[in-house]
C-alpha positions in Angstrom: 62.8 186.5 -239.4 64.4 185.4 -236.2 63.5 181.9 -235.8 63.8 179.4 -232.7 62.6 175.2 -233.5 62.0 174.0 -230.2 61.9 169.8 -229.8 60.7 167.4 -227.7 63.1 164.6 -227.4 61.3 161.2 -226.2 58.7 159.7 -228.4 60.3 162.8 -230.7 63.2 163.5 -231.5 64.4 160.1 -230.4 64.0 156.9 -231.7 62.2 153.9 -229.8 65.6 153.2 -228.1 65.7 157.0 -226.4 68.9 157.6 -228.8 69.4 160.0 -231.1 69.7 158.2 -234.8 73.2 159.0 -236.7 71.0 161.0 -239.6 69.5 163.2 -237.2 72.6 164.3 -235.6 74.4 164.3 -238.8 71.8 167.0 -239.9 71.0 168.9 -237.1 75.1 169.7 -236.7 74.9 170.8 -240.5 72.0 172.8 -239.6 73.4 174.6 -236.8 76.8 175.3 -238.2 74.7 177.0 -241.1 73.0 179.2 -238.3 69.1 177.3 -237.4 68.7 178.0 -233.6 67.8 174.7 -232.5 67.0 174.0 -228.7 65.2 170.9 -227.0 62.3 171.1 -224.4 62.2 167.5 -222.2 61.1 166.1 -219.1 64.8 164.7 -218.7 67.3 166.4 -216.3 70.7 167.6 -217.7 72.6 164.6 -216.3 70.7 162.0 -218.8 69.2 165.0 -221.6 72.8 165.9 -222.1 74.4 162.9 -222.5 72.2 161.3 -225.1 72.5 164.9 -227.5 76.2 165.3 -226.5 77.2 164.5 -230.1 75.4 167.6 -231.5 76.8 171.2 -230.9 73.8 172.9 -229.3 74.3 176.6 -228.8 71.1 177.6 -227.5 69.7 177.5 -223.5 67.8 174.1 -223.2 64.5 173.6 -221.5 64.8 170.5 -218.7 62.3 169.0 -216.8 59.0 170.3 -218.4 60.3 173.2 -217.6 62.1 173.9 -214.3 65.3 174.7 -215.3 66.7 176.1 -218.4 70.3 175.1 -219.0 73.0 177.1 -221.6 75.2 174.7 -223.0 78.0 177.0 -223.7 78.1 178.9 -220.8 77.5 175.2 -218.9 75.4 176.5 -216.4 71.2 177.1 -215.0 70.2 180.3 -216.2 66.5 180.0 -214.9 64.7 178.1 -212.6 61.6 177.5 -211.0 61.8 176.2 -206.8 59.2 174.5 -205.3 58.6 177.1 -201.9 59.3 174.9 -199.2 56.3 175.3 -197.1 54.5 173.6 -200.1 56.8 171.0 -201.0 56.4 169.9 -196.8 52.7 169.7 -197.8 53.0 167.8 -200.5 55.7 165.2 -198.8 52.8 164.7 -196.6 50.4 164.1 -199.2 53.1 161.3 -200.4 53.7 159.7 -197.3 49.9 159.7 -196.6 49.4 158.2 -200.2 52.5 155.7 -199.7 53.5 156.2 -203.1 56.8 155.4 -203.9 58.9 158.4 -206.0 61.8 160.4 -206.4 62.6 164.2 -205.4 64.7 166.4 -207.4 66.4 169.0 -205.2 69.5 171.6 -206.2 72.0 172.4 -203.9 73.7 175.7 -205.7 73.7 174.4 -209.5 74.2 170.4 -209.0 71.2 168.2 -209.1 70.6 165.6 -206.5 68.3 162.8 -207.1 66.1 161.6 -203.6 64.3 158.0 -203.3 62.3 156.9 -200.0 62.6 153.2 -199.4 60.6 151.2 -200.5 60.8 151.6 -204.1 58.0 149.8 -206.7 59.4 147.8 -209.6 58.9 150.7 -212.3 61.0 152.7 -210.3 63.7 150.3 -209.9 63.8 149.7 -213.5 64.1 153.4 -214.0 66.7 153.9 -211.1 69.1 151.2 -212.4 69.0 151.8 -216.1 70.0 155.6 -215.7 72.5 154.5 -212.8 73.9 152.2 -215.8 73.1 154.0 -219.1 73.5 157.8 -217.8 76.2 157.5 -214.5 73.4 159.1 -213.0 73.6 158.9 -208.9 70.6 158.4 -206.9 70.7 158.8 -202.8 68.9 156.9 -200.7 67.0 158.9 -197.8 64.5 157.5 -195.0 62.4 160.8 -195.1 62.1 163.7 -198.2 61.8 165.9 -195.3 65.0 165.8 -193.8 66.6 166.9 -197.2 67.6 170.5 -196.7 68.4 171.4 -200.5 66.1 173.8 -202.6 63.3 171.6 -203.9 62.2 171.7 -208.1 60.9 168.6 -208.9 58.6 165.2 -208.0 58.6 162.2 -209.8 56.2 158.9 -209.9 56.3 156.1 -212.1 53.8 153.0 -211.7 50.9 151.1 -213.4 48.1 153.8 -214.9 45.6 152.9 -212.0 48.2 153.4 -209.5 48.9 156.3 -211.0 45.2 157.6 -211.8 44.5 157.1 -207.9 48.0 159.1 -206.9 46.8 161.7 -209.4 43.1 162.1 -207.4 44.7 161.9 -204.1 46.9 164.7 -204.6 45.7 166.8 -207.5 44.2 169.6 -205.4 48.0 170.6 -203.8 48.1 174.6 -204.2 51.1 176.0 -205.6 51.8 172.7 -207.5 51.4 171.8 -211.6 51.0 168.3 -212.6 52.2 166.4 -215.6 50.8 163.2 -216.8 52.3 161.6 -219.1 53.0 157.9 -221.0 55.8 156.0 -220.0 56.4 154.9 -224.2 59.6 152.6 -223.4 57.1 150.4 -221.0 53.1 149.4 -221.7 51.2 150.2 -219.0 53.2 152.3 -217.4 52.9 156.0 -216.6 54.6 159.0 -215.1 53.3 161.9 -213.1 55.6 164.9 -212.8 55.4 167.6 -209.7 56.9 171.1 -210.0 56.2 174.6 -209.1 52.9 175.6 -210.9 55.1 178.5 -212.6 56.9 176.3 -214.6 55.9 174.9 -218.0 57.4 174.2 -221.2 55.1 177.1 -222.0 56.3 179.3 -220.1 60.3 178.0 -220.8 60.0 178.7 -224.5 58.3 182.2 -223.9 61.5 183.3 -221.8 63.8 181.7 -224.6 61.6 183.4 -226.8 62.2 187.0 -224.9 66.3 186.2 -224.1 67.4 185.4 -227.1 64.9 188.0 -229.4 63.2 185.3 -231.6 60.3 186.5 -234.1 58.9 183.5 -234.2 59.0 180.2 -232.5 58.3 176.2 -234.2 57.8 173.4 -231.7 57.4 169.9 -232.4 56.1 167.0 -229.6 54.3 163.8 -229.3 52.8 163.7 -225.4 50.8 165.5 -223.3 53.7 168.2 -221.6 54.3 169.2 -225.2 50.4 170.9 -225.8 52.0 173.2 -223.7 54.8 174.0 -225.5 52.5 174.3 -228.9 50.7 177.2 -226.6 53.8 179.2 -226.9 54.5 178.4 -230.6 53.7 180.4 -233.8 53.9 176.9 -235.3 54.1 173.3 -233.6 53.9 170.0 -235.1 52.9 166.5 -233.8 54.5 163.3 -235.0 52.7 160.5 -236.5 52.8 158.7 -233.4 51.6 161.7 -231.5 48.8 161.3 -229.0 45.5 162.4 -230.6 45.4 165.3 -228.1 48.9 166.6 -229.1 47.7 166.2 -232.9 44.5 168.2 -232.3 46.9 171.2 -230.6 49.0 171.4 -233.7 49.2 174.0 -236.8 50.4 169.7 -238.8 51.3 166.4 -237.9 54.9 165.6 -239.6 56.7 161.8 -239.9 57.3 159.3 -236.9 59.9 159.7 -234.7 61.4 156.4 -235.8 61.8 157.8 -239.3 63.8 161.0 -238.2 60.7 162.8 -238.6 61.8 166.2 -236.8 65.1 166.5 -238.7 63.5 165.6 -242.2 60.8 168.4 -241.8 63.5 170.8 -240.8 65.6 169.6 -244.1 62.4 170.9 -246.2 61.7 173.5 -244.7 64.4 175.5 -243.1 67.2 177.1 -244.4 70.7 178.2 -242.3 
């Protein structure tokens, strides 16, 4: 049987400094060269996801951003994606400038990623901005108005304290056309995210075309957040780490070891073989 294991990677497959441990990469490469179709599924673009796995040989497309893009690693390029139709991404820039909610727009001009912030930014989002601009090379452009940028639209993002974010959610929660993705920021207490894309893309709906393109008979995920009971949907099997949300748990077939303890890997080691 044909088998694809899908991963989350924060809260997942990475440890609690978002890196990937030197036991799991050691055993994911031996997995792979033995033949395991391994693949990730993250809220991450390419520019950070890729970095932080570029030690392990993936040779299977890669879901990004909940979703929006899938990227192949060997033939380094998108091979789907999901734009935001630009009538309702004006819509929804109104709803943010109404709001005055600080975030950042993900736009793609051909296949390179840009990265939008409106001035001013909130403190979260500073933090966020400056660690990837450090950690990841990752650019971010300033612009005085989202609606000025002319690129294809795929992606909103909003990081602030939960009640900022709860009232953000409420205020624009009803925009047609759009999904939402709530989820825990785990690096900072208090903190959470909310993710904006076309409502056509999911992790879901990500693993069923990887499921289709590359003729897989069956499908394993494993997660810890909210995004990822999505991903389960698609599954035959999905698991939830120990440090799992109780929703993801209640979504899953079993809930394997922590993420700090190479849990993914280390279920894979006793269960699959090349």
């Amino acid at each position: 049987m044909k088998t694809l294991y899908i991963s989350d990677l924060d809260g997942t497959l990475l440890d609690s400094n978002a890196e990937l441990s030197q036991y799991t990469t050691a055993a994911l490469n031996r997995m792979i060269a033995q033949g395991v179709h391994f693949s990730f599924a993250t809220a991450r673009t390419s520019a950070t996801a890729l970095l932080i796995m570029k030690n392990v040989g993936l040779n299977i497309p890669l879901v990004m951003m909940n979703g929006v893009i899938v990227y192949d690693p060997l033939q380094k390029r998108i091979i789907r994606k999901e734009t935001i139709p630009a009538d309702v991404a004006q819509k929804f820039i109104s709803a943010i400038h109404e709001a005055g909610q600080p975030g950042l727009m993900y736009t793609l001009c051909g296949d390179e990623m840009r990265t939008y912030y409106e001035p001013p930014v909130n403190d979260a989002l500073r933090t966020f901005i400056d660690e990837r601009e450090k950690k990841y090379n990752k650019v971010f452009t300033r612009t005085d108005d989202f609606s000025e940028v002319t690129d294809d639209i795929i992606y909103f993002c909003f990081l602030d304290k939960h009640e900022n974010i709860e009232k953000f959610h409420t205020l624009v929660g009803s925009v047609e056309g759009m999904h939402i993705a709530k989820s825990r920021n785990i690096y900072s207490e208090g903190q959470w995210f909310i993710e904006i894309f076309n409502e056509a893309a999911s992790k879901r709906g990500a693993a069923m075309f990887l499921r289709e393109y590359g003729g897989y008979d069956k499908v394993v995920g494993f997660g810890d957040d909210f995004p990822d009971i999505s991903l389960f949907s698609a599954c035959d099997e999905s698991y939830a780490m120990e440090n799992a949300i109780a929703e993801v748990k209640a979504a899953a077939t079993a809930v394997i070891g922590k993420n700090t303890g190479d849990g993914v890997v280390k279920w894979l080691e006793d269960n699959v073989s090349g």
